[in-house]
Each structure stands twice: as C-alpha cells, then as structure tokens.
FIDO-851103 format. One record per residue (C-alpha): residue number from 1; residue in one letter; chain; x, y, z negated. Coordinates in nm, 2 decimals, always signed. Last residue first. Example, Ala and Ser with C-alpha at 12.3 -4.5 7.8 and 13.67 -1.06 7.14 Angstrom:
! residues 2
rec pos 2&code S&unit A&u +1.37&v -0.11&w -0.71
rec pos 1&code A&unit A&u +1.23&v -0.45&w -0.78
! end
This chain:
! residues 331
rec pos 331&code X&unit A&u +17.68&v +17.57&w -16.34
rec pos 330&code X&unit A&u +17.48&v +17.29&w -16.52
rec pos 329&code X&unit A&u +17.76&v +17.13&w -16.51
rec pos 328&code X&unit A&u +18.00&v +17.39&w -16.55
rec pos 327&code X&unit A&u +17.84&v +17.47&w -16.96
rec pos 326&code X&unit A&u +17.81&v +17.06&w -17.00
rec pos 325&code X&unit A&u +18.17&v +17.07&w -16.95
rec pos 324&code X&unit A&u +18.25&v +17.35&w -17.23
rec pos 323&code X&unit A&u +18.00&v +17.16&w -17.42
rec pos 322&code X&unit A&u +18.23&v +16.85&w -17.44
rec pos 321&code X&unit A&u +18.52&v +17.13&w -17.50
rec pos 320&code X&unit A&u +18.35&v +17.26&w -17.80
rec pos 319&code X&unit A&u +18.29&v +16.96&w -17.94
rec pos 318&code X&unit A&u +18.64&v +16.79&w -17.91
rec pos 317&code X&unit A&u +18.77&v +17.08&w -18.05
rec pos 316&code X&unit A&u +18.56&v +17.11&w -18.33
rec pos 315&code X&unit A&u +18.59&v +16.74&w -18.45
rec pos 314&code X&unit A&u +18.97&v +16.80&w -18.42
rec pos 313&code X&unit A&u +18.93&v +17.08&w -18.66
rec pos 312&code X&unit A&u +18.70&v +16.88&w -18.91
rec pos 311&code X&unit A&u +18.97&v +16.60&w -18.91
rec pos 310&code X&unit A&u +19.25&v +16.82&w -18.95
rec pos 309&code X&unit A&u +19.05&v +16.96&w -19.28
rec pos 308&code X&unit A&u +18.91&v +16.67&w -19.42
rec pos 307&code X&unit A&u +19.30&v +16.57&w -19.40
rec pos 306&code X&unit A&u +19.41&v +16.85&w -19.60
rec pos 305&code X&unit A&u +19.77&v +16.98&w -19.58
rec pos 304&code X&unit A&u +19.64&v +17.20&w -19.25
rec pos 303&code X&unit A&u +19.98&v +17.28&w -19.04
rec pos 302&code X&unit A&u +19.96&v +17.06&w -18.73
rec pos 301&code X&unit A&u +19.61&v +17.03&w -18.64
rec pos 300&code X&unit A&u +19.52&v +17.38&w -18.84
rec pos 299&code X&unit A&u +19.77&v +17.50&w -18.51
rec pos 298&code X&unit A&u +19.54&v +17.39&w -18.26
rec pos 297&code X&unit A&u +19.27&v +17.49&w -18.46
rec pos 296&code X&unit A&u +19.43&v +17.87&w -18.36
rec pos 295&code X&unit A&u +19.42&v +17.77&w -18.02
rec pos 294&code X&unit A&u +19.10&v +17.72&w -18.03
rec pos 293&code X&unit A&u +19.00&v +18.05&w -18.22
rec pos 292&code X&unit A&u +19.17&v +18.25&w -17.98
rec pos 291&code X&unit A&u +18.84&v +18.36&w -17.81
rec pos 290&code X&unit A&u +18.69&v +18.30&w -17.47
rec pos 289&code X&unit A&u +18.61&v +17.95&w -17.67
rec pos 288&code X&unit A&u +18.43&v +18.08&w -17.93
rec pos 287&code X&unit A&u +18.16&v +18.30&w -17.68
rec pos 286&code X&unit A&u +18.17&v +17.94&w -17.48
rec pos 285&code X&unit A&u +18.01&v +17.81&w -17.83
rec pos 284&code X&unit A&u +17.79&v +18.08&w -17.91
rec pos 283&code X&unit A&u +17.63&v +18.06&w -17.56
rec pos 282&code X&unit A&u +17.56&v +17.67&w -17.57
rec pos 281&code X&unit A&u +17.42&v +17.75&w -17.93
rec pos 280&code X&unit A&u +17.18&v +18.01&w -17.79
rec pos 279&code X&unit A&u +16.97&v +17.77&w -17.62
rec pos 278&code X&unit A&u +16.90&v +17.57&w -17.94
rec pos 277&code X&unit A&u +16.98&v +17.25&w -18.14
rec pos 276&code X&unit A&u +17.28&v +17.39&w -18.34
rec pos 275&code X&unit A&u +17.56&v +17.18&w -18.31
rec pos 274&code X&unit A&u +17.77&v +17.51&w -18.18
rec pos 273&code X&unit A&u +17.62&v +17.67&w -18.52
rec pos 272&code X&unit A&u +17.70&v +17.38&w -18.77
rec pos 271&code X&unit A&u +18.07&v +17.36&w -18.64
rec pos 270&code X&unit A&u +18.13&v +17.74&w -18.67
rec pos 269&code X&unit A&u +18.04&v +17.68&w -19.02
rec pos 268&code X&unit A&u +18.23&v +17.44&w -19.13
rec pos 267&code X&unit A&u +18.58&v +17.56&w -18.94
rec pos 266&code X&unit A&u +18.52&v +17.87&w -19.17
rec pos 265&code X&unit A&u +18.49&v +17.69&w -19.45
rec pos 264&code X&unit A&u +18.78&v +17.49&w -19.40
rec pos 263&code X&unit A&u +19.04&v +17.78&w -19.31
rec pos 262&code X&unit A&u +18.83&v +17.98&w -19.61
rec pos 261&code X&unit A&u +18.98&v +17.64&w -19.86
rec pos 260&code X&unit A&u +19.33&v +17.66&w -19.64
rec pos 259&code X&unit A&u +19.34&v +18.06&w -19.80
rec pos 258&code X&unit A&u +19.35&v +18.40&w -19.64
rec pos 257&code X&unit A&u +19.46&v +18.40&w -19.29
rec pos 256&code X&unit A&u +19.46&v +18.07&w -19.09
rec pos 255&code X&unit A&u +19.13&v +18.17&w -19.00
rec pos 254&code X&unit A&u +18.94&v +18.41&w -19.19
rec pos 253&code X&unit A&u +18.98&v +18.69&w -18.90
rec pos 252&code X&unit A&u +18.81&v +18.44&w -18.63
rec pos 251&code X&unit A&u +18.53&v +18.46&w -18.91
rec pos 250&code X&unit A&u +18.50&v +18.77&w -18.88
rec pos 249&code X&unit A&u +18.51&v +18.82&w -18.50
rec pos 248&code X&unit A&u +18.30&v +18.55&w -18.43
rec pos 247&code X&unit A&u +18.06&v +18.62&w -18.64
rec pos 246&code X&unit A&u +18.03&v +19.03&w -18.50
rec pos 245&code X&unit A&u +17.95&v +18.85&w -18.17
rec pos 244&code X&unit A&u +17.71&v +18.59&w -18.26
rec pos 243&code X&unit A&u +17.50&v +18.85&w -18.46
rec pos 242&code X&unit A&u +17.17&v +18.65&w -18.35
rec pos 241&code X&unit A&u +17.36&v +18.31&w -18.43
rec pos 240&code X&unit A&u +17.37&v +18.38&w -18.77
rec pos 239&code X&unit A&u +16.99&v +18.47&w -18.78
rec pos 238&code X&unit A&u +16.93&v +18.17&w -18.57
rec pos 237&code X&unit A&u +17.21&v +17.99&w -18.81
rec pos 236&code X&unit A&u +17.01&v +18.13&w -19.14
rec pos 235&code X&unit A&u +16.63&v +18.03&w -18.98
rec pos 234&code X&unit A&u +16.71&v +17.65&w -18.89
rec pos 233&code X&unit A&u +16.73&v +17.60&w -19.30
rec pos 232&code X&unit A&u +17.00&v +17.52&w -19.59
rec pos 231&code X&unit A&u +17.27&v +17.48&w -19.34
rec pos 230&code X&unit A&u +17.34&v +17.86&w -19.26
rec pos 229&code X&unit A&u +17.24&v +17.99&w -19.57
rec pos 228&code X&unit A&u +17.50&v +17.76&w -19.73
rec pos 227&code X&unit A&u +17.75&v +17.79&w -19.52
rec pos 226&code X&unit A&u +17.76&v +18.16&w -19.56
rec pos 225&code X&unit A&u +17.76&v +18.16&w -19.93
rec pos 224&code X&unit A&u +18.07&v +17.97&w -19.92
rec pos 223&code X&unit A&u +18.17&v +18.21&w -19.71
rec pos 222&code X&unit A&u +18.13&v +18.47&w -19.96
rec pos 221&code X&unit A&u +18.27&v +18.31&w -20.27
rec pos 220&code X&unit A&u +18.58&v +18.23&w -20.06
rec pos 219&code X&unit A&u +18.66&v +18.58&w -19.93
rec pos 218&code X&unit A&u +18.61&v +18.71&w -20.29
rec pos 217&code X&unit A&u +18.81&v +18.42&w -20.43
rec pos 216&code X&unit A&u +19.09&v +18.56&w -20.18
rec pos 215&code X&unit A&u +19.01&v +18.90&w -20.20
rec pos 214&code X&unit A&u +19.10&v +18.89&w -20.60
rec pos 213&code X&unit A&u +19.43&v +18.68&w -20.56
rec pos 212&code X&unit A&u +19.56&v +18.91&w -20.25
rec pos 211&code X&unit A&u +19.53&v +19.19&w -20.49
rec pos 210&code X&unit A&u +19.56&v +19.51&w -20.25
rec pos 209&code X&unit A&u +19.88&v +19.74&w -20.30
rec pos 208&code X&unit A&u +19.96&v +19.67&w -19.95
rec pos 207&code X&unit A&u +19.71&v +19.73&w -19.77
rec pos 206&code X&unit A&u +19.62&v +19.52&w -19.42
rec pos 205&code X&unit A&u +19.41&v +19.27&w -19.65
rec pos 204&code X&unit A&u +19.17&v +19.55&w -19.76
rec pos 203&code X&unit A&u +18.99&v +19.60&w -19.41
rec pos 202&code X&unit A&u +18.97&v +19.18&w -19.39
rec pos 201&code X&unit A&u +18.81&v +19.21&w -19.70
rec pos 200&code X&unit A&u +18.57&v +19.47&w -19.60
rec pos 199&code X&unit A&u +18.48&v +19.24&w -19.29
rec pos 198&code X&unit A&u +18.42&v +18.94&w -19.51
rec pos 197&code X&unit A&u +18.18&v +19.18&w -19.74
rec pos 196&code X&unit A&u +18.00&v +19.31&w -19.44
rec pos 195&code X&unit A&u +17.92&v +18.98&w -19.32
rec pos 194&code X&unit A&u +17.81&v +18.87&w -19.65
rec pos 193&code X&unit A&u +17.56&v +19.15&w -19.60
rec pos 192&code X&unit A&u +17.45&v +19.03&w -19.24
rec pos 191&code X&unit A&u +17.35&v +18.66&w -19.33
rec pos 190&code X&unit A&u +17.18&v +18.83&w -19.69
rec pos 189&code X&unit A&u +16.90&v +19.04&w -19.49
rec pos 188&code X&unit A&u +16.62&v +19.02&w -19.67
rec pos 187&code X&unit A&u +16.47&v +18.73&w -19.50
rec pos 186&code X&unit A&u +16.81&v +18.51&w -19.55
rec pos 185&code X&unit A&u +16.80&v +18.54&w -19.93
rec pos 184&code X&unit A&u +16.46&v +18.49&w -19.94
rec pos 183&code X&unit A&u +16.52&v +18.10&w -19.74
rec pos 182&code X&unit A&u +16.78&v +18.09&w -20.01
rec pos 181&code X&unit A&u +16.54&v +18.16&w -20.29
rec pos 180&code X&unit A&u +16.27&v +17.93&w -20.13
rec pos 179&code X&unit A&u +16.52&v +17.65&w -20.10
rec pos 178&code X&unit A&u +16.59&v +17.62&w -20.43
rec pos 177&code X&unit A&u +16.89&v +17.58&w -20.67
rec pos 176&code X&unit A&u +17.16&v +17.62&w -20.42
rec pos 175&code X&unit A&u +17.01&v +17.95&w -20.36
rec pos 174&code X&unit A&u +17.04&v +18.10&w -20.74
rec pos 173&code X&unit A&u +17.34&v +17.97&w -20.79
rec pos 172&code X&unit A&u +17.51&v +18.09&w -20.42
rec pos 171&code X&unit A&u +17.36&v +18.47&w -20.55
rec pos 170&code X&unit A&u +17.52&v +18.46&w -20.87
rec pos 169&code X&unit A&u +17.80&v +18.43&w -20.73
rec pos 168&code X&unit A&u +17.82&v +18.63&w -20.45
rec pos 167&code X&unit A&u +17.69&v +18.90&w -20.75
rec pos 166&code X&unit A&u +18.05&v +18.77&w -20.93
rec pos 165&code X&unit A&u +18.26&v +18.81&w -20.65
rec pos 164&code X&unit A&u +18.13&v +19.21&w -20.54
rec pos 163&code X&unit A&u +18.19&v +19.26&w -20.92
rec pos 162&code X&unit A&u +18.60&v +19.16&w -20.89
rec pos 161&code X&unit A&u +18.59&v +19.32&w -20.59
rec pos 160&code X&unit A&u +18.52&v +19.64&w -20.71
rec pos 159&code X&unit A&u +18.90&v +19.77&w -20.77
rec pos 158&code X&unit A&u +19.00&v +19.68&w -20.43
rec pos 157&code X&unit A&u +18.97&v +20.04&w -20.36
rec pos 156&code X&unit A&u +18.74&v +20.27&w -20.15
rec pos 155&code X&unit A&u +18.38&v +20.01&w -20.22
rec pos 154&code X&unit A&u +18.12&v +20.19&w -20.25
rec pos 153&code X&unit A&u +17.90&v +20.12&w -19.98
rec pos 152&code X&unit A&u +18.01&v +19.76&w -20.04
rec pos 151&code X&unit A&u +17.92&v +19.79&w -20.41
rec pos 150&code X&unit A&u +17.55&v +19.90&w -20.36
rec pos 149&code X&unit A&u +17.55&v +19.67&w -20.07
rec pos 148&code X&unit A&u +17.58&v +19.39&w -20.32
rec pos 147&code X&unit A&u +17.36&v +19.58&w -20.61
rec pos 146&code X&unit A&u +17.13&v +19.55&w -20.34
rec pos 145&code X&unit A&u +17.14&v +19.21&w -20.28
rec pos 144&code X&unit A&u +17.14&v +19.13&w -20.64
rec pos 143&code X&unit A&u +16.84&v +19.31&w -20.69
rec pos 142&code X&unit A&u +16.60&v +19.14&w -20.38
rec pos 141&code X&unit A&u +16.77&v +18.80&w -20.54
rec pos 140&code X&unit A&u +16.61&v +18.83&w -20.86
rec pos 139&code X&unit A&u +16.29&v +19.00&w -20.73
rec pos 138&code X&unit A&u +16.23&v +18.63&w -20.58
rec pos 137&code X&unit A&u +16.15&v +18.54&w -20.92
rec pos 136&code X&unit A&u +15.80&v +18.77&w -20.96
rec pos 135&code X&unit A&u +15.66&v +18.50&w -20.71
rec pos 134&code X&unit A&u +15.71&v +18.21&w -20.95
rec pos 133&code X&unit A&u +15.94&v +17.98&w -20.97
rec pos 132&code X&unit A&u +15.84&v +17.61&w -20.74
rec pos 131&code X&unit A&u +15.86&v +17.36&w -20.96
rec pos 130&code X&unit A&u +15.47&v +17.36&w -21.00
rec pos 129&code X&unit A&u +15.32&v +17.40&w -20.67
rec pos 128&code X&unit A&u +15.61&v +17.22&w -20.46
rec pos 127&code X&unit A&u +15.59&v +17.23&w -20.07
rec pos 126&code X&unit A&u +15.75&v +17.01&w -19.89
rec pos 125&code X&unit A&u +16.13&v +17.08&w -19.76
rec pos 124&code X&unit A&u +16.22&v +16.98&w -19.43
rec pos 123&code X&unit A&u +16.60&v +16.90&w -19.41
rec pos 122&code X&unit A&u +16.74&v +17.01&w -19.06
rec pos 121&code X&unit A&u +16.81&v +16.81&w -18.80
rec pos 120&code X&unit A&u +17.11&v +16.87&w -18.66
rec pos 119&code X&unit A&u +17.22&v +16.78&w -18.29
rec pos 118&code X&unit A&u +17.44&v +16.52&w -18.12
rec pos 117&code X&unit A&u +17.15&v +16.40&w -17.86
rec pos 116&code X&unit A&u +17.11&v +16.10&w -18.10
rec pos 115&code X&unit A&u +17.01&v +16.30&w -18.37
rec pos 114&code X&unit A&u +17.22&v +16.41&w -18.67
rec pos 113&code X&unit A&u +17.14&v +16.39&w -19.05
rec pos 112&code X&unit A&u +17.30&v +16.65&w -19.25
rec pos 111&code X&unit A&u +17.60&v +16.54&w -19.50
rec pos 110&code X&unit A&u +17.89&v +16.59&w -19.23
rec pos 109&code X&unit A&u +17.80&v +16.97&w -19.20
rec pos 108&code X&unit A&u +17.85&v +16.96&w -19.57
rec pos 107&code X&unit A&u +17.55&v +17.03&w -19.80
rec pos 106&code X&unit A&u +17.65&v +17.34&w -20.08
rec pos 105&code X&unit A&u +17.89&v +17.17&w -20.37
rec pos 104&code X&unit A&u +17.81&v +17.23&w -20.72
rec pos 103&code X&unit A&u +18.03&v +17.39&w -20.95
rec pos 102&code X&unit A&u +17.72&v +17.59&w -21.09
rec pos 101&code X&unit A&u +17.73&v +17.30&w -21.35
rec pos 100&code X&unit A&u +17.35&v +17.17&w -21.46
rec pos 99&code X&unit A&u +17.48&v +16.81&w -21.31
rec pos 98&code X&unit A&u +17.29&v +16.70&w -20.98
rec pos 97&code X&unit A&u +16.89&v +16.55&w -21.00
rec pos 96&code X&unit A&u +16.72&v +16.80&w -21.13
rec pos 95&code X&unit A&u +16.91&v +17.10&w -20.94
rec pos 94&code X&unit A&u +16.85&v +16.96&w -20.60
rec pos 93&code X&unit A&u +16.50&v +16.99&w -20.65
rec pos 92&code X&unit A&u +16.27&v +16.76&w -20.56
rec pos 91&code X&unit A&u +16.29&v +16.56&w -20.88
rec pos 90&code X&unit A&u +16.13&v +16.87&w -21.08
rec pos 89&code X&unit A&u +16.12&v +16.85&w -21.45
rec pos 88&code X&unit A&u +15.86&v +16.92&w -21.72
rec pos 87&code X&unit A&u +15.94&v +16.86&w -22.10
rec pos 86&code X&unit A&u +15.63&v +16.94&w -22.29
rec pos 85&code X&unit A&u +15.62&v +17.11&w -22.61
rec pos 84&code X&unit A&u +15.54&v +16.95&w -22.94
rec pos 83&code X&unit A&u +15.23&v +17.06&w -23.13
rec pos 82&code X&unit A&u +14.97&v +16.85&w -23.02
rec pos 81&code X&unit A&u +15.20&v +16.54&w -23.08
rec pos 80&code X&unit A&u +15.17&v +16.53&w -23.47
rec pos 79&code X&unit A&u +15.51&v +16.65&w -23.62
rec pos 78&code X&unit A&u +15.73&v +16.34&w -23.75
rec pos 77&code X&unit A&u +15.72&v +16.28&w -24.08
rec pos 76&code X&unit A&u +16.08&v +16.13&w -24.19
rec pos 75&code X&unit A&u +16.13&v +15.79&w -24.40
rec pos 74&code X&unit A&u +16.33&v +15.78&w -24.68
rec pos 73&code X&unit A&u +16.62&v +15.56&w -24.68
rec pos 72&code X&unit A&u +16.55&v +15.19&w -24.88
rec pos 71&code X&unit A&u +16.77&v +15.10&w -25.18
rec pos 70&code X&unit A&u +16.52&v +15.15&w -25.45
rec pos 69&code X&unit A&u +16.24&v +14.97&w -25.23
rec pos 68&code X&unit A&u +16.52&v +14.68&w -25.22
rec pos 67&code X&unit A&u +16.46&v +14.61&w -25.58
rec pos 66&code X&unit A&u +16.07&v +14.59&w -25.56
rec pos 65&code X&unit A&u +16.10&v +14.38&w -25.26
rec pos 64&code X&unit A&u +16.31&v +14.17&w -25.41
rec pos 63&code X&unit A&u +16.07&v +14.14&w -25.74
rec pos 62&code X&unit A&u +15.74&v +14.07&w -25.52
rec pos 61&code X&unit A&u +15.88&v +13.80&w -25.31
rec pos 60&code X&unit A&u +16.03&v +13.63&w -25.61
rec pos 59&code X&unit A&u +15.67&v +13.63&w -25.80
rec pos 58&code X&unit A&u +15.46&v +13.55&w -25.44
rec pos 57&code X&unit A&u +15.76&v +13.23&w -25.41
rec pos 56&code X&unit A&u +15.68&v +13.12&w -25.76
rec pos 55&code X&unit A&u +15.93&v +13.05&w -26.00
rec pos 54&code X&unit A&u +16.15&v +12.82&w -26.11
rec pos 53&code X&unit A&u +16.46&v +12.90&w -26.30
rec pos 52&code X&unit A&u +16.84&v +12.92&w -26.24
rec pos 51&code X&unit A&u +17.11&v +12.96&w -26.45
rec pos 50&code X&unit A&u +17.49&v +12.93&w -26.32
rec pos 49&code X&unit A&u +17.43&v +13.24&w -26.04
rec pos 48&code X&unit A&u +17.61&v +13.14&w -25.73
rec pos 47&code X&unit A&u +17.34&v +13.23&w -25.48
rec pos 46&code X&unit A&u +17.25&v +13.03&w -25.18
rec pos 45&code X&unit A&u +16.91&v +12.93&w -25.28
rec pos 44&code X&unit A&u +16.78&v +13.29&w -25.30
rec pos 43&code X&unit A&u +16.77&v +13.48&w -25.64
rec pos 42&code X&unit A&u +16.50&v +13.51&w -25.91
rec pos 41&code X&unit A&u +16.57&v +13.81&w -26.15
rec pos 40&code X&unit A&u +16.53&v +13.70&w -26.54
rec pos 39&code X&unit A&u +16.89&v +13.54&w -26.53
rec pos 38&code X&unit A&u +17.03&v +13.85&w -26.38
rec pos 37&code X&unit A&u +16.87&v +14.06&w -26.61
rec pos 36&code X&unit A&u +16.92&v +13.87&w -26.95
rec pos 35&code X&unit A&u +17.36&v +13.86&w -26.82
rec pos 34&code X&unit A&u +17.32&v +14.26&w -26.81
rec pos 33&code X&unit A&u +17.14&v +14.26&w -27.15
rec pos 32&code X&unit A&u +17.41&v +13.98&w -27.32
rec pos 31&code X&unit A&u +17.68&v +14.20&w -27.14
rec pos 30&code X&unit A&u +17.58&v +14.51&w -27.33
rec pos 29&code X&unit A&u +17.50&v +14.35&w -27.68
rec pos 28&code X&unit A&u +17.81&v +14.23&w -27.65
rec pos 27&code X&unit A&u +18.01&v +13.89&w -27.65
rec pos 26&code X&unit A&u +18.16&v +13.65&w -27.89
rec pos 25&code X&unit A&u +18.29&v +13.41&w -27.70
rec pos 24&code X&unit A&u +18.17&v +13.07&w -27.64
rec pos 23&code X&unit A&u +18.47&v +12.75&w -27.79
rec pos 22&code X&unit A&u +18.36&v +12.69&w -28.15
rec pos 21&code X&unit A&u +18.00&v +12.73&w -28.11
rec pos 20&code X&unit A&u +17.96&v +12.50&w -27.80
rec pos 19&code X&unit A&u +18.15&v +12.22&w -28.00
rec pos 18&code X&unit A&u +17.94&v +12.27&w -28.23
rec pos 17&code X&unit A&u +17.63&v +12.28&w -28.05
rec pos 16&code X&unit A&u +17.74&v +11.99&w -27.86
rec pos 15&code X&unit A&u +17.78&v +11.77&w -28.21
rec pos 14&code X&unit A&u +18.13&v +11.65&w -28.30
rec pos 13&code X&unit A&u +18.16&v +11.27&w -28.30
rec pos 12&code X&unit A&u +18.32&v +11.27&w -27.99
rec pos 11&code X&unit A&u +18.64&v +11.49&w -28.10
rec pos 10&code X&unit A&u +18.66&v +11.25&w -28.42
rec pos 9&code X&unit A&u +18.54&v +11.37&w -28.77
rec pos 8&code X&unit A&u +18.80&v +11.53&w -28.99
rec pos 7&code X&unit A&u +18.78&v +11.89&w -28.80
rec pos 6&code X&unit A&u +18.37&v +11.89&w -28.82
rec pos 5&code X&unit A&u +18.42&v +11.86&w -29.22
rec pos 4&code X&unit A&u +18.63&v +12.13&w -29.25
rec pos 3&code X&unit A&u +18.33&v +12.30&w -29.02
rec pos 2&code X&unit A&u +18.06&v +12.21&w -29.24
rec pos 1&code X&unit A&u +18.25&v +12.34&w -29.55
! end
C-alpha cells in the first residue's frame, strides 16, 4: 500500500528513506561485518573511506599500532657480548692488508726504496708481540724444508716434481705472509736448497722424455722463492751472495731457457744483488760480467715480448757496466 502510494506522489515528494530503501542493495551479513570494521577503525586524513568519525588522536594511535603489531617481523635475541669471540687482525702484516689469495706478488726490485748512492734499503720490520705466530710455527717450515731435500735426494725421474712444486709452494705462502718465517727460511738453509732444485731442473731439461710443462712451473715456483728471500731481508742476498759462484751458474742456466716469466725472474734477482749495498756486490757483479749473461740480455733486448722485461734488461746493463767503471777506477 505505502509504496503504491509513494509511485503516485511526485519524485520530490518521496521521503529520503524511501527513496534510500528503494535504490540500496540488499547485502550480507558478511559485507555488513567487513563494512562495521572499517567504519569502527579510524583512518588518516587522506583516506577514501565515505564514513568518517571523530575520535581521539590517543584512541587512533592506539588502534594503528595495534594493527601494525600483527604485521611487524619478529625481532632476534642477540647473544650477550661475553660470549662472542674476538676478531683480532694484524695491519703490519702484508697478509691483512692484501687479498687472502696465495696469488700474491713477492716486492719487486722496483717496489724497494733506493738511496741516493743507487742502493737498497731494506724494509725494517718492528717487532709484533701479538701477530707474530708462535714459536712452535717455525716447525712448519723446518718440515717443508726437509721434505724438500727429502725429494731432491730422491729425485731419479721427473716423476717427483710435481711434489717438489707444491712444498715451493707452500713454502713462498708461508714466507710472504711474515717476515719471521722467511727470515727462518733463510737460517735453515732455504737460499741453498732452491739452488739445488734449479740445478736438478736444469739436469732434467737435457732428457728427452722429461715434461717440459712440469720443470717449467717447478723452475718458476723456485725462483720465485728466490726473489723473495733475497728482497725480504739484507741476510738472503748476503747468504745469496756468499754462493756467488754456484748463483751465477744457475741462474745463467734459467736464462733464455725455460720460460720469458724465469727470463724475468732471473733478471730480478741478479738486479737486487749487484744493487746490494756491500763490498761483495762490486765482486758479484764483475763475476756476471766475465760470464755470458750480458750478452745473453742483449738478446732479452730484442726477443723479450714483455716490456717490464726489456726494460729490466736494459736497467741491468746499464748497471753493470756503471760498476764495471767504478771497478777500473778504483783500479
């Protein structure tokens, strides 16, 4: 009846909640309940909600923060600091501040500082009380060195040079890493055993069935052990110098023989001991030039792909015939 008689009376003349009545959807008890919560929950100023109410900025505060506590991670307990472990590092070392790789590079004749008479000056290391290893770690390179001349002894066929490589490993990490290891190294007689090793693969070069691949990283691995001993402290080139002869001759032997990395070694190392701030360097260098060693850097000059390499066998040269003169000078 009411609503036959709401169709008869003019669209203006129809009451709001009649009009409302007619047109709202019937809805569910679901979306009524969902539609209740958002209405009951305060938002911010910039939401589009349609109904809005008043309330209390404490009230609002209270219910966002009591929403967003169910959205919140967990937070983790962290262990009290008593039991954590210190973290102690050396900045003295070489190691601390270089990558952990073993791929490091031993210090370069060009890398050491040079006086104005032209001669080295060696690094002086202080002395470390806590980064230092202990005393019982030296045994680590008394044990290589005699596995080393275990091996040489040993040594009828190429067959060991694979383990003679990887002890000349071993031994270059563990004296890169500190001085007092390589300064070790030299005291138990490491200068003369990589000596022998150079010789015995010079011995093996002149056989046929030798693998030139295998001598070559040996020959490699074992100078590079050389330079370092020799320009890690005075004490490895006077020991090096000391054996000036049986030097000579071996490393003569690496030139222009093996690989152009031994060519480069080689002409490192013969640079650091004629620089050598001492009597006997004078001596080792007219010993090199009685030899064919000059003439044989002649030839690096004009076959040597490298140009550290040319540059380092021109510096050699020149050096050993500036102390050629100083030689008939003082003659």
């Amino acid at each position: 009846m009411s609503s036959t008689y709401n169709s008869l009376l003019p669209s203006d003349a129809i009451p709001p909640t009649s009009r409302c009545a007619q047109t709202a959807p019937i809805t569910s008890c679901a979306d009524v309940d969902i539609f209740n919560n958002f209405v009951d929950m305060d938002s911010p100023p910039s939401s589009s909600i349609a109904v809005k109410r008043r309330a209390s900025p404490k009230r609002t505060y209270r219910k966002w923060k009591a929403v967003l506590a169910h959205f919140s991670p967990p937070r983790l307990a962290l262990p009290p600091p008593t039991t954590l472990k210190p973290s102690i590092s050396c900045l003295s070392r070489p190691s601390a501040t270089s990558s952990p790789s073993s791929n490091s590079a031993c210090p370069a004749v060009d890398d050491l500082p040079i006086d104005g008479d032209g001669q080295i000056v060696f690094p002086v290391y202080e002395a470390r009380l806590s980064c230092d290893p202990d005393p019982a770690g030296g045994s680590d390179v008394q044990k290589l060195l005699r596995t080393l001349e275990l091996a040489i002894s040993h040594s009828h066929e190429q067959a060991q040079s694979g383990e003679r490589t990887h002890l000349l490993r071993s031994l270059y990490s563990l004296c890169i890493t500190s001085p007092v290891e390589a300064d070790l190294c030299i005291s138990e007689g490491g200068v003369e055993t990589v000596l022998r090793v150079l010789n015995l693969c010079a011995d093996f070069q002149s056989s046929a069935s030798v693998d030139m691949t295998a001598l070559m990283q040996e020959s490699e691995k074992a100078l590079l052990l050389l330079q370092l001993l020799t320009s890690s402290s005075a004490d490895g080139c006077t020991t090096a110098l000391n054996q000036s002869s049986l030097l000579i001759s071996t490393l003569g032997k690496k030139l222009l023989r093996v690989s152009e990395a031994c060519t480069h070694l080689v002409i490192t190392i013969l640079t650091m001991l004629c620089r050598h701030p001492s009597a006997d360097a004078l001596d080792f260098s007219q010993a090199v030039s009685e030899t064919a060693i000059p003439s044989k850097l002649v030839v690096v000059l004009q076959v040597a792909s490298r140009p550290s390499t040319k540059r380092k066998a021109g510096a050699l040269l020149r050096l050993l015939g500036q102390q050629k003169k100083m030689l008939e000078e003082r003659s």
